[in-house]
C-alpha positions in Angstrom: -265.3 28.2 191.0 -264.4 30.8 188.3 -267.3 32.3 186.6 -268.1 30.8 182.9 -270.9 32.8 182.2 -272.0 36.3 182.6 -275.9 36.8 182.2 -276.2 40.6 181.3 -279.5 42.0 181.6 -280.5 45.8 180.5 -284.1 47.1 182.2 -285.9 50.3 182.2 -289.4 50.9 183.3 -289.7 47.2 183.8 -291.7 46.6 187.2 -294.0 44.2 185.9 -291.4 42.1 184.0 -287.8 42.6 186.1 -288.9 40.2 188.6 -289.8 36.8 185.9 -286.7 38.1 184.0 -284.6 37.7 187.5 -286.8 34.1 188.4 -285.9 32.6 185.3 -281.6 33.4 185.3 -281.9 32.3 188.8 -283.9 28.9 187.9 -281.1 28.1 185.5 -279.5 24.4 186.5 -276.0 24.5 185.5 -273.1 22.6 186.4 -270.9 26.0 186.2 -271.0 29.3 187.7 -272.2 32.4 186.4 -273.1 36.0 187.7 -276.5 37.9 187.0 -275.5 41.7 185.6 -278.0 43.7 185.3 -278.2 47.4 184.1 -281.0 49.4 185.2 -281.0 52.8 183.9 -282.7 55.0 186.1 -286.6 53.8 185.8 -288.9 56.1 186.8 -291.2 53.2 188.7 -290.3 50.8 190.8 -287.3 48.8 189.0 -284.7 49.3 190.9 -286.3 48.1 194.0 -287.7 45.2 192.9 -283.6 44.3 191.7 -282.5 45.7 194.9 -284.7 43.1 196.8 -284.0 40.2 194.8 -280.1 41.2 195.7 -280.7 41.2 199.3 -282.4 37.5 198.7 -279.0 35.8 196.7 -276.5 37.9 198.1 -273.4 38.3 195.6 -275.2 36.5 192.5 -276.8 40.1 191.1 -274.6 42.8 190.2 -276.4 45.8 189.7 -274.8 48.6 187.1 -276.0 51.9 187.3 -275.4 55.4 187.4 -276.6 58.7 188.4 -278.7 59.5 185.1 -280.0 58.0 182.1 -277.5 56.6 179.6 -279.6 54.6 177.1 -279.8 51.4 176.0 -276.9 51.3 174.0 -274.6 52.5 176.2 -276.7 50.2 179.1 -275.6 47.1 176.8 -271.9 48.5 176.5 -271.2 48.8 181.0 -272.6 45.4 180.7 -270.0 43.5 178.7 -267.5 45.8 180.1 -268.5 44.6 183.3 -268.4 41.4 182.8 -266.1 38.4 184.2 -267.1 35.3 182.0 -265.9 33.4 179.1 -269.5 33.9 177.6 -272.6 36.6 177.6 -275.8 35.7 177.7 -278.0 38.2 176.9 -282.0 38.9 178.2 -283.7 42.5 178.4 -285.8 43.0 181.6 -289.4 42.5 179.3 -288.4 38.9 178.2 -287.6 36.2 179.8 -286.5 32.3 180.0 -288.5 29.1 180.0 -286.1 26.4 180.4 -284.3 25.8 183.5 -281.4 24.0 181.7 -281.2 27.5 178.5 -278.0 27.8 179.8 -276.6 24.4 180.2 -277.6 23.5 177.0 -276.1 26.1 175.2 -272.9 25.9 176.8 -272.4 22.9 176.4 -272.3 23.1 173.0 -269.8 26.2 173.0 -267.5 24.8 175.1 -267.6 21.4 173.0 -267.1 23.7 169.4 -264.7 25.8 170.4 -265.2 27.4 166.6 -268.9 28.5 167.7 -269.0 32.0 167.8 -272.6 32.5 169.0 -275.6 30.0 170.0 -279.2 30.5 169.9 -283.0 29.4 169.8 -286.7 29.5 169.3 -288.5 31.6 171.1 -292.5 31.9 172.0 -294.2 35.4 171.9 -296.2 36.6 174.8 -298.4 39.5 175.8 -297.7 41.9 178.5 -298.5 39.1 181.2 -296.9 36.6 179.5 -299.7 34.4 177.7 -298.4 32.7 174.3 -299.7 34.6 171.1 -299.3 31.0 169.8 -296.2 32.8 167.8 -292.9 31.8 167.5 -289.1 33.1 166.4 -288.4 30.0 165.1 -286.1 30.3 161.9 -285.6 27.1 161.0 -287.1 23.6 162.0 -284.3 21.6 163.4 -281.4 22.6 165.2 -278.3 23.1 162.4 -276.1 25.9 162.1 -276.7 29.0 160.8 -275.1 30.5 157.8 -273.7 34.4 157.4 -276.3 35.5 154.9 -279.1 34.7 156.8 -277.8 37.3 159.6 -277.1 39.9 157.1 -281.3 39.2 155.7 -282.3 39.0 159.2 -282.0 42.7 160.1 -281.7 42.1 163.3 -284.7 40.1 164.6 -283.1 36.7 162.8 -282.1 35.3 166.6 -284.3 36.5 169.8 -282.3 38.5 171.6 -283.1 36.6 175.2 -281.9 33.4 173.3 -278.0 34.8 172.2 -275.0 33.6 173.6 -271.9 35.0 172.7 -268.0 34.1 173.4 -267.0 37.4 175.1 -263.9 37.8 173.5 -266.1 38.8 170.2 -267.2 41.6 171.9 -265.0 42.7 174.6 -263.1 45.3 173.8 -266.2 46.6 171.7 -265.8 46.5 168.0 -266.0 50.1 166.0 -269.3 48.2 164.3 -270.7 47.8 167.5 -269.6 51.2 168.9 -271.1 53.0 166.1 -274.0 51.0 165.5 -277.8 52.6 165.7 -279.2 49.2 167.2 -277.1 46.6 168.5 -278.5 43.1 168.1 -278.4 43.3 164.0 -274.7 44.7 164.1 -273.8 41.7 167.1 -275.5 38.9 165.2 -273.4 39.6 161.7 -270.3 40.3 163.4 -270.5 37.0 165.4 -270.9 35.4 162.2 -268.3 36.7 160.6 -266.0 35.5 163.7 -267.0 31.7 163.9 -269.9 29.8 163.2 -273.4 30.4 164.5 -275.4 27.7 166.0 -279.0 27.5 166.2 -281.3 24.4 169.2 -284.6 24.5 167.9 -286.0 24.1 171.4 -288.2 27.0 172.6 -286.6 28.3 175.5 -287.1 31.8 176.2 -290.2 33.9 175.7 -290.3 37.8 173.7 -292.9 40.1 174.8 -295.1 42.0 172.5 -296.9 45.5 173.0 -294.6 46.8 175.8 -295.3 51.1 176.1 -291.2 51.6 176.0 -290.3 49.0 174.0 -288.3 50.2 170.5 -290.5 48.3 168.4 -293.1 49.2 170.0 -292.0 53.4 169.8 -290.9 52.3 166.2 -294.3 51.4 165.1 -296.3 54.3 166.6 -297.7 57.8 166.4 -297.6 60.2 163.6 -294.2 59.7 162.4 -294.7 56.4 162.1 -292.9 55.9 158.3 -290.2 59.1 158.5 -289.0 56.7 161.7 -288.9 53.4 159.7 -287.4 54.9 157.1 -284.6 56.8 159.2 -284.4 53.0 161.0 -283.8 51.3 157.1 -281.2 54.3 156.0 -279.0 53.4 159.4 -279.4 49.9 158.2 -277.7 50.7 155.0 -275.0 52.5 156.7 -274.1 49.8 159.4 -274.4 46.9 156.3 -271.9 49.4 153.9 -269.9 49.3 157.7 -269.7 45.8 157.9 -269.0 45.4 154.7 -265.6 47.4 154.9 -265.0 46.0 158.2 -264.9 42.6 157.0 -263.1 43.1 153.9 -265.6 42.8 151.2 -265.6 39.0 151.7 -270.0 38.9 152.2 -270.0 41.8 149.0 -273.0 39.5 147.4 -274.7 39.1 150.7 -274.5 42.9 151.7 -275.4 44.2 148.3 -278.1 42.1 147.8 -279.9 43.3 151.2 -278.9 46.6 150.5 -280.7 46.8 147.3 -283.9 45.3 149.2 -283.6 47.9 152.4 -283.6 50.9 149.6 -286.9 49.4 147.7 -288.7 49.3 151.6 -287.7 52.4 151.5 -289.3 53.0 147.9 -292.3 51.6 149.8 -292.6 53.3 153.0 -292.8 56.5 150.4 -295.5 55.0 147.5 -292.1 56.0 145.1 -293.8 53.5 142.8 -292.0 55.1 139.4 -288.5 54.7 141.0 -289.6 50.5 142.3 -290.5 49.5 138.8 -287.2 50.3 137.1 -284.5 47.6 136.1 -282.7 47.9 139.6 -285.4 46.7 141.7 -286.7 43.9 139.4 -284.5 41.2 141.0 -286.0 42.1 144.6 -289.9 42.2 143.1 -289.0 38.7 141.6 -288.1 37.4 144.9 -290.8 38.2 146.4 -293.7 35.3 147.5 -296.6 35.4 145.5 -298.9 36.9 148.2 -296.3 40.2 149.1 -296.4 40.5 145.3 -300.0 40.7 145.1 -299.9 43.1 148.1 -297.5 45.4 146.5 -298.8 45.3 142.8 -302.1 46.2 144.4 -300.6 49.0 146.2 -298.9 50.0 142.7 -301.4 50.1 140.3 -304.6 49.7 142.2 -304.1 52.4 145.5 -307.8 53.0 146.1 -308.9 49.7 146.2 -305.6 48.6 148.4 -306.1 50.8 150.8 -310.5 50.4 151.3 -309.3 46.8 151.6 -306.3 47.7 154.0 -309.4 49.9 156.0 -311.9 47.0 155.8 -309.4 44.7 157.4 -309.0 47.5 160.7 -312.5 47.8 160.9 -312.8 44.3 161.3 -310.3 43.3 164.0 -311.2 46.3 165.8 -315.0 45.8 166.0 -315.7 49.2 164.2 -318.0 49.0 161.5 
């Protein structure tokens, strides 16, 4: 039987995940084949080994994809799809995993039935390092529909969990210059499939994203002293893939791309208090759009610093049991 489906898995430093990763592609129930890929990139613990012995278990169902040295996620993603022999790609890093046995069946089924359906996705449920539900959710709408272009431009990436995608190949494979050039790859993948066929979301819950992993890139993103100069480098590559895609697609989603663009440079505004600059005429439309609560937040911020940020200080104290 030719394979339909080719899971592609990235890991690094994942000992304690890798294996539930691995337990829930191999629990999948499908009524086609598919091969496990999975592209470990030279962890310093035990990965590998732990992928090497579930090899030795299903011989010729994992494929591992590696090299001598460290290449990066990026490039990690890119030998995957390369690799890869099915009609579809199902994506998972090594720290999440899937709930469902019948994910893949399920999502398939749809693609192969709407041959127009560029890319299919789902919920997910957010989990801690050993996998207990935050009782959170990616969950962007509240029945299954499709999906519409602008809301992958305003996602920024983290629209569609990334253990959820499925994605016709052919999108991908060769690699797109948007993709090639790209600083992170699941907001540059999720507009370019939507710009190549429709997107189509299950509202079922069926894989799981965990939260406060040590090499995670949110979790890098969102720490130590550089903490805003690296969220503002992320939201100025943002800009430049969005002006990308716009060119790439012919200025046909100018409104769409504009629009965000405008809001990414007022974050930016943010991340460095320029409040003069955020109250002129340019950024009114984005302040209006705001919901009442983030416009309480930032007029606070704006006109009332001292007593934001006592409160912002109060709040800490309190979930962290200082007083």
């Amino acid at each position: 039987m030719d394979i339909l489906v080719s899971v592609n898995c990235i890991t690094y430093n994942h000992e304690r995940y890798i294996g539930a990763a691995i337990e829930g592609f191999l629990s999948q129930k499908t009524n086609f084949a598919f091969e496990i890929l999975i592209g470990e990139d030279c962890s310093k613990d035990g990965t590998r080994e732990i992928v090497e012995s579930y090899m030795n278990k299903f011989p010729g169902k994992i494929r591992l994809i590696t090299s001598s040295s460290n290449v990066g996620a990026k490039k990690n993603s890119e030998r995957l799809v390369e690799a890869s022999k099915g009609k579809y790609i199902a994506l998972c890093e090594g720290d999440d995993l899937w709930i469902n046995p019948h994910k893949l069946q399920k999502q398939i089924d749809y693609l192969e039935n709407n041959p127009d359906c560029a890319l299919c996705f789902h919920s997910a449920e957010i989990v801690n390092g050993i996998g207990d539900s935050l009782n959170q959710y990616i969950r962007p709408y509240k029945k299954t529909r499709n999906s519409p272009i602008r809301d992958m431009i305003a996602g920024g990436g983290g629209f569609c969990p990334t253990a959820s995608l499925v994605i016709k190949r052919e999108i991908i494979d060769p690699l797109p210059a948007l993709l090639k050039e790209a600083h992170v790859g699941d907001y540059a993948l999720q507009m370019w499939a939507a710009s190549q066929g429709s997107i189509h979301y299950i509202d079922e819950m069926m894989s799981a994203y965990r939260v406060g992993i040590t090499d995670s890139w949110s979790t890098k993103l969102n720490s130590g002293s550089n903490m805003i100069e690296k969220n503002i480098e992320v939201k100025k590559s943002d800009i430049q893939l969005l002006n990308h895609f716009n060119q790439e697609t012919n200025f046909r989603y100018s409104d769409e791309i504009e629009r965000e663009v405008l809001k990414k440079e007022f974050e930016i505004l943010l991340l460095q208090k320029n409040f003069k600059v955020m109250r002129t005429n340019k950024y009114k439309k984005v302040i209006k759009e705001l919901s009442k609560i983030d416009k309480t937040k930032l007029y606070s911020r704006m006109y009332f610093p001292g007593i934001y940020q006592k409160v912002v200080q109060m709040k800490h104290s309190l979930n962290t049991g200082r007083k």
